[in-house]
PALUM-448051 format. One record per residue: x, y, z of N, C-alpha, C, O in turn; residue number from 0. Coordinates in steps of 0.1 Angstrom, whole numbers, plus 5000, padded with zeros to 4 digits. Layout:
<dolums>
<dolum n_c1="X" n_c2="Y" n_c3="Z" ca_c1="X" ca_c2="Y" ca_c3="Z" c_c1="X" c_c2="Y" c_c3="Z" o_c1="X" o_c2="Y" o_c3="Z" k="NUM"/>
...
</dolums>
This chain:
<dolums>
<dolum n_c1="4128" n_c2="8814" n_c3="4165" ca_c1="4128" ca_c2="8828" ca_c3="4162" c_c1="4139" c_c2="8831" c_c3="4152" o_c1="4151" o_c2="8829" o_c3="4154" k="0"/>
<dolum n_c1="4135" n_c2="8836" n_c3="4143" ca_c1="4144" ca_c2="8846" ca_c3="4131" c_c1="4156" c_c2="8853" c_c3="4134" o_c1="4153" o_c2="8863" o_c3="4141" k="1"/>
<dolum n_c1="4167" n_c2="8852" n_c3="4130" ca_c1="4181" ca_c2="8863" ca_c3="4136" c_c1="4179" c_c2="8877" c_c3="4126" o_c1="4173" o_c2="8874" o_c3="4116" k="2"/>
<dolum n_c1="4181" n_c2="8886" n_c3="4126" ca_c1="4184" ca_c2="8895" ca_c3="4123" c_c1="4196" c_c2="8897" c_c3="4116" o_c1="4207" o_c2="8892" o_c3="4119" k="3"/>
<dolum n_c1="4193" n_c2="8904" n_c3="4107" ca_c1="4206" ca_c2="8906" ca_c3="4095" c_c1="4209" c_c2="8916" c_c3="4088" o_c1="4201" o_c2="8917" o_c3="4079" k="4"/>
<dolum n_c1="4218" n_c2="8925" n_c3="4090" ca_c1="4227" ca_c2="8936" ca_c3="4084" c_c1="4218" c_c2="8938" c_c3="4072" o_c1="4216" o_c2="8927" o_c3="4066" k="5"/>
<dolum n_c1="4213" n_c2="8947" n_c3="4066" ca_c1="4211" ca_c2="8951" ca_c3="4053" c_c1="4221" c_c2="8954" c_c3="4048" o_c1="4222" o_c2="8947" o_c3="4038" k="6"/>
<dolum n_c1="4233" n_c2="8963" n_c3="4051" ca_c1="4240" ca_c2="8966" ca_c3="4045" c_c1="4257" c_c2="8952" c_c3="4038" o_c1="4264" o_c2="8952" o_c3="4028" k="7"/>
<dolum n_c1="4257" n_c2="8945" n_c3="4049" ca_c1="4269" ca_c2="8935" ca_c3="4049" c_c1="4265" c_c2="8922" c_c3="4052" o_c1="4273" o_c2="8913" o_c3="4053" k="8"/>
<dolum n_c1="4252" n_c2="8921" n_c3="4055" ca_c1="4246" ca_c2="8909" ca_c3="4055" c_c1="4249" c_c2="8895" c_c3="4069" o_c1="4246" o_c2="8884" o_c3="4072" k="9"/>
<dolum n_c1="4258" n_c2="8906" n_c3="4074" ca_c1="4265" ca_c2="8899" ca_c3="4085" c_c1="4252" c_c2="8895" c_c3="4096" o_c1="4245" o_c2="8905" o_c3="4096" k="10"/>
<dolum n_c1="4247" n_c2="8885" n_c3="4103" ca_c1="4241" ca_c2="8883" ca_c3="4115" c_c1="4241" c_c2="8889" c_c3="4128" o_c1="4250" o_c2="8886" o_c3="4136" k="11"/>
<dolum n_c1="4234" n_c2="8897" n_c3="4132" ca_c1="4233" ca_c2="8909" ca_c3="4142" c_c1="4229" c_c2="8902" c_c3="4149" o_c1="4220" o_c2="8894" o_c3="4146" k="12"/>
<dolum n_c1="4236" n_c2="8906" n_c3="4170" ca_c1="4225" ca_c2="8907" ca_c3="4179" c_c1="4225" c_c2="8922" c_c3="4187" o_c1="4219" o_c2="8924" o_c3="4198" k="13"/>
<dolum n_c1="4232" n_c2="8929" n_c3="4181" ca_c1="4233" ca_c2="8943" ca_c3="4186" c_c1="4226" c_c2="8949" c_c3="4181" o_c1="4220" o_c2="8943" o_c3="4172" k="14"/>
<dolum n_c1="4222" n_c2="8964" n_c3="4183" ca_c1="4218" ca_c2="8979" ca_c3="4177" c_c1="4222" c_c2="8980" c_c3="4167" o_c1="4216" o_c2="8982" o_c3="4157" k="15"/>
<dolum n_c1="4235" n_c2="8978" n_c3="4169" ca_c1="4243" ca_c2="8984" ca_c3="4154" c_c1="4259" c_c2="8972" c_c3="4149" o_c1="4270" o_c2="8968" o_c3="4154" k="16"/>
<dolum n_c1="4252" n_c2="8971" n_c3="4138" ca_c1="4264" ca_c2="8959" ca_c3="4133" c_c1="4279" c_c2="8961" c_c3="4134" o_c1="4284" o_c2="8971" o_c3="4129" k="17"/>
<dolum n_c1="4288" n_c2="8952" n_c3="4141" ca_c1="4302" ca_c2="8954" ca_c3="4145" c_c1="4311" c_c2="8958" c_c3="4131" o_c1="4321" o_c2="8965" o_c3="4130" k="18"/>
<dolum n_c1="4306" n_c2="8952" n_c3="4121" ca_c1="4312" ca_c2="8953" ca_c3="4109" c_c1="4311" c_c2="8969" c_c3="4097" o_c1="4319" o_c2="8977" o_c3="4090" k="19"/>
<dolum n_c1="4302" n_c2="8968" n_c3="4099" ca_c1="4298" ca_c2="8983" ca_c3="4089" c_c1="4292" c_c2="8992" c_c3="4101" o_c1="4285" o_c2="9002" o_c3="4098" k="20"/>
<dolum n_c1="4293" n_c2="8989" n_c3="4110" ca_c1="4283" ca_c2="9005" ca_c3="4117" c_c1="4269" c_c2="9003" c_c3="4111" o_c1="4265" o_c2="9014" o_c3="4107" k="21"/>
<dolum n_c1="4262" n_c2="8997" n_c3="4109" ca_c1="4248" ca_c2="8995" ca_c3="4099" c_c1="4237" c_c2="8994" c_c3="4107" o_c1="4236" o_c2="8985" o_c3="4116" k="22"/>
<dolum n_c1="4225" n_c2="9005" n_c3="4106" ca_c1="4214" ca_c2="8999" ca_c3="4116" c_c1="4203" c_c2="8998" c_c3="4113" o_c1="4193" o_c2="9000" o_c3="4121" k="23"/>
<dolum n_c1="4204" n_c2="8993" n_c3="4097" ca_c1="4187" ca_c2="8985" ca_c3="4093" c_c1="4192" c_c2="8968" c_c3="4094" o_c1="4202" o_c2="8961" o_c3="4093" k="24"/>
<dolum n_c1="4182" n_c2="8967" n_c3="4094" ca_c1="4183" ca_c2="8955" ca_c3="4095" c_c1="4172" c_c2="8944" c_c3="4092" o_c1="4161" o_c2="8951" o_c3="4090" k="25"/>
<dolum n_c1="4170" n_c2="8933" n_c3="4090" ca_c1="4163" ca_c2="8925" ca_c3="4079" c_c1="4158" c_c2="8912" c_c3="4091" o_c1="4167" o_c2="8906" o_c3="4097" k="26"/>
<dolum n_c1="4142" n_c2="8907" n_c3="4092" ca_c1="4145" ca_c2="8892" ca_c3="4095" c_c1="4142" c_c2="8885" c_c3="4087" o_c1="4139" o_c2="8874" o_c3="4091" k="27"/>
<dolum n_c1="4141" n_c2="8888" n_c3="4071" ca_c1="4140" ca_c2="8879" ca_c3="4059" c_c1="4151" c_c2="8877" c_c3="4052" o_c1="4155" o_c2="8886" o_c3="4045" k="28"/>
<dolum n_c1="4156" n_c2="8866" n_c3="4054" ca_c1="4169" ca_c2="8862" ca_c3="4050" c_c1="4171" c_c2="8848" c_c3="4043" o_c1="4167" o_c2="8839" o_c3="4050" k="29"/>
<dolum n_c1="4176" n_c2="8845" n_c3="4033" ca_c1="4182" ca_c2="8831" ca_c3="4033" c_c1="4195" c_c2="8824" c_c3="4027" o_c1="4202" o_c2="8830" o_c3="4019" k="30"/>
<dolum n_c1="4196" n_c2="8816" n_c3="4030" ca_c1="4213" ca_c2="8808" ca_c3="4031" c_c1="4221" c_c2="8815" c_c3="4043" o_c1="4219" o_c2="8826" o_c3="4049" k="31"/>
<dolum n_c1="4232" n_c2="8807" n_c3="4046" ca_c1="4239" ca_c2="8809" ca_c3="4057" c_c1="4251" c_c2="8806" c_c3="4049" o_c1="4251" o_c2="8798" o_c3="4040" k="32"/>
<dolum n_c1="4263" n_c2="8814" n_c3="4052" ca_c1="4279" ca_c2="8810" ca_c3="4051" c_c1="4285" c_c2="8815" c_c3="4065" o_c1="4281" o_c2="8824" o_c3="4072" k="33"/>
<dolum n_c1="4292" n_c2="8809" n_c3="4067" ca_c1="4302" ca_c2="8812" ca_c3="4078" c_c1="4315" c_c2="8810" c_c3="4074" o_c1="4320" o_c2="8799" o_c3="4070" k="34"/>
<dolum n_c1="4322" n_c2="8824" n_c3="4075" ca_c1="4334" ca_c2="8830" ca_c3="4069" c_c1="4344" c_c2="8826" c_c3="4082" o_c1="4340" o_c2="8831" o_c3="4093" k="35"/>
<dolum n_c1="4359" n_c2="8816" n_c3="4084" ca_c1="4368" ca_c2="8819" ca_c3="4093" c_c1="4383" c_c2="8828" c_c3="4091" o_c1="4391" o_c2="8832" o_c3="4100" k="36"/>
<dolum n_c1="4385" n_c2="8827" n_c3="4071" ca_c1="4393" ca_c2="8829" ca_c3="4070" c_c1="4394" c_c2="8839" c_c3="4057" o_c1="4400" o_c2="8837" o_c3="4047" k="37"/>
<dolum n_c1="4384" n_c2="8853" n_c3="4061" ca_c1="4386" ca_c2="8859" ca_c3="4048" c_c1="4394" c_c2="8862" c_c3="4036" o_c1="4389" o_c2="8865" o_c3="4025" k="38"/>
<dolum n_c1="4403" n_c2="8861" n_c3="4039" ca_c1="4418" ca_c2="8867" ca_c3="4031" c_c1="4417" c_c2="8856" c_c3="4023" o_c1="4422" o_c2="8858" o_c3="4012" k="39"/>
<dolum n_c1="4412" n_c2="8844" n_c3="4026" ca_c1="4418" ca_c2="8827" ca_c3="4016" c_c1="4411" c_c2="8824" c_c3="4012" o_c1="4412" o_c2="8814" o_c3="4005" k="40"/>
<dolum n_c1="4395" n_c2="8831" n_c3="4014" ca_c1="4384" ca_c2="8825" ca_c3="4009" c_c1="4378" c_c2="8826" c_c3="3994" o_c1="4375" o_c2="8837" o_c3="3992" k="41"/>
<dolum n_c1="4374" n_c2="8817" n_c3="3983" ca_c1="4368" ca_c2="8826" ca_c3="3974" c_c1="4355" c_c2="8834" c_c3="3973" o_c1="4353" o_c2="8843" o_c3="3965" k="42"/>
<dolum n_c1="4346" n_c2="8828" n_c3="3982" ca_c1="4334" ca_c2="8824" ca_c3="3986" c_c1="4331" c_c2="8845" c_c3="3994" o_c1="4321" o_c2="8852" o_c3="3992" k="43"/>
<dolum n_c1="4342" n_c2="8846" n_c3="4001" ca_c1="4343" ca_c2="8856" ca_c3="4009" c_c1="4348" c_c2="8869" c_c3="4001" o_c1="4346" o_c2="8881" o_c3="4005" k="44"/>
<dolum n_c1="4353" n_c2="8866" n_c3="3991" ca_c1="4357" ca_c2="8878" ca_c3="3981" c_c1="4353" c_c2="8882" c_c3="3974" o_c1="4355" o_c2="8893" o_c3="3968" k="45"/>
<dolum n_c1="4340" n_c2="8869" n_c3="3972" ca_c1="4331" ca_c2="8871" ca_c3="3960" c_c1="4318" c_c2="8877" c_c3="3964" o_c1="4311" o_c2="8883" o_c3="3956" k="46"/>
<dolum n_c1="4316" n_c2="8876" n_c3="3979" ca_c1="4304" ca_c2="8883" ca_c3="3985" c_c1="4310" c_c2="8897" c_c3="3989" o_c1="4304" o_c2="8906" o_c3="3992" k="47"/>
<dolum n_c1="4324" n_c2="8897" n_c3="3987" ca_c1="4330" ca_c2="8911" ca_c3="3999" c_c1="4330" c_c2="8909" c_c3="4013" o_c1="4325" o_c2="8919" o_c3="4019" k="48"/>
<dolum n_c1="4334" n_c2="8900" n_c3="4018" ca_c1="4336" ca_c2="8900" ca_c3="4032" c_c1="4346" c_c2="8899" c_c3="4037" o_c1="4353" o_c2="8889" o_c3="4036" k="49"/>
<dolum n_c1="4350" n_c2="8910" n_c3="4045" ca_c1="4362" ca_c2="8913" ca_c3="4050" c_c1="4365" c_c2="8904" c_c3="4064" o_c1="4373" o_c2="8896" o_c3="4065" k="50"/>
<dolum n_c1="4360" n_c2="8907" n_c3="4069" ca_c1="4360" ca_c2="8900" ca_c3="4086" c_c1="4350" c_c2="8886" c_c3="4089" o_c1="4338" o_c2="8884" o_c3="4085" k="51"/>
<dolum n_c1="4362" n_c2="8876" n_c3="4099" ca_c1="4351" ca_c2="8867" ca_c3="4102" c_c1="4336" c_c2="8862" c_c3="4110" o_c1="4332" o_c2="8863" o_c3="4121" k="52"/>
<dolum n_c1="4333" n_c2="8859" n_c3="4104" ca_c1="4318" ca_c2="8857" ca_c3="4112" c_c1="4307" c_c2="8849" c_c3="4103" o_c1="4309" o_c2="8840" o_c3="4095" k="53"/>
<dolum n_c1="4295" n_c2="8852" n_c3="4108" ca_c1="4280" ca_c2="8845" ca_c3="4104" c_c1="4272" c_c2="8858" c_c3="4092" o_c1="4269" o_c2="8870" o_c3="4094" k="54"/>
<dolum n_c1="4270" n_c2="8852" n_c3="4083" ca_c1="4266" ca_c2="8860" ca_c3="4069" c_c1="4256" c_c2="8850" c_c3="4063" o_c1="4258" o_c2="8838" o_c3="4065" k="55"/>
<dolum n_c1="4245" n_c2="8854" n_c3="4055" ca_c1="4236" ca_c2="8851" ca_c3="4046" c_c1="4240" c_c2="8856" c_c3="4036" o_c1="4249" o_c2="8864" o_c3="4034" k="56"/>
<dolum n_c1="4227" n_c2="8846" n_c3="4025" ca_c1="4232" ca_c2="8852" ca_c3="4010" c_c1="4225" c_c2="8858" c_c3="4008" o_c1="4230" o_c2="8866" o_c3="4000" k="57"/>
<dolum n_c1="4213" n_c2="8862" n_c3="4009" ca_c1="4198" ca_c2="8872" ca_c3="4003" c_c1="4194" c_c2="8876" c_c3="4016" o_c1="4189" o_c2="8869" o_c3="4024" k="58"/>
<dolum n_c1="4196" n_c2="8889" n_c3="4017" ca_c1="4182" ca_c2="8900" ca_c3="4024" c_c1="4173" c_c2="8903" c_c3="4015" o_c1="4175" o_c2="8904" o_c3="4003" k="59"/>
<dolum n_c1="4161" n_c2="8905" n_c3="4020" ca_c1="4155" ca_c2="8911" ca_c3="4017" c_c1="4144" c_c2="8917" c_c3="4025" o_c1="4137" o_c2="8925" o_c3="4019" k="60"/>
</dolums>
């Protein structure tokens, strides 16, 4: 089964509403995975805009 994913921050959802942005569309067409532990150090994380750590894709759609 497909995870759900943030339209807005792309972050990996299992709630209503995403911990990160307050966000509540959400996508199960998604692909690539990153997993962010140290946003502040990351380039990978700066370059997507990700503030906080967690589970993120590269493409919604």
């Amino acid at each position: 089964m497909a995870e759900k994913v943030c339209r807005a921050c792309h972050r990996f959802v299992k709630e209503g509403v995403c911990p990160v942005c307050k966000g509540t569309s959400f996508s199960w067409t998604w692909k690539g995975i990153v997993i962010v532990n140290d946003p502040n150090n990351s380039a990978i994380a700066k370059h997507m805009g990700i503030t906080a750590p967690g589970k993120y894709c590269i493409l919604v759609k």
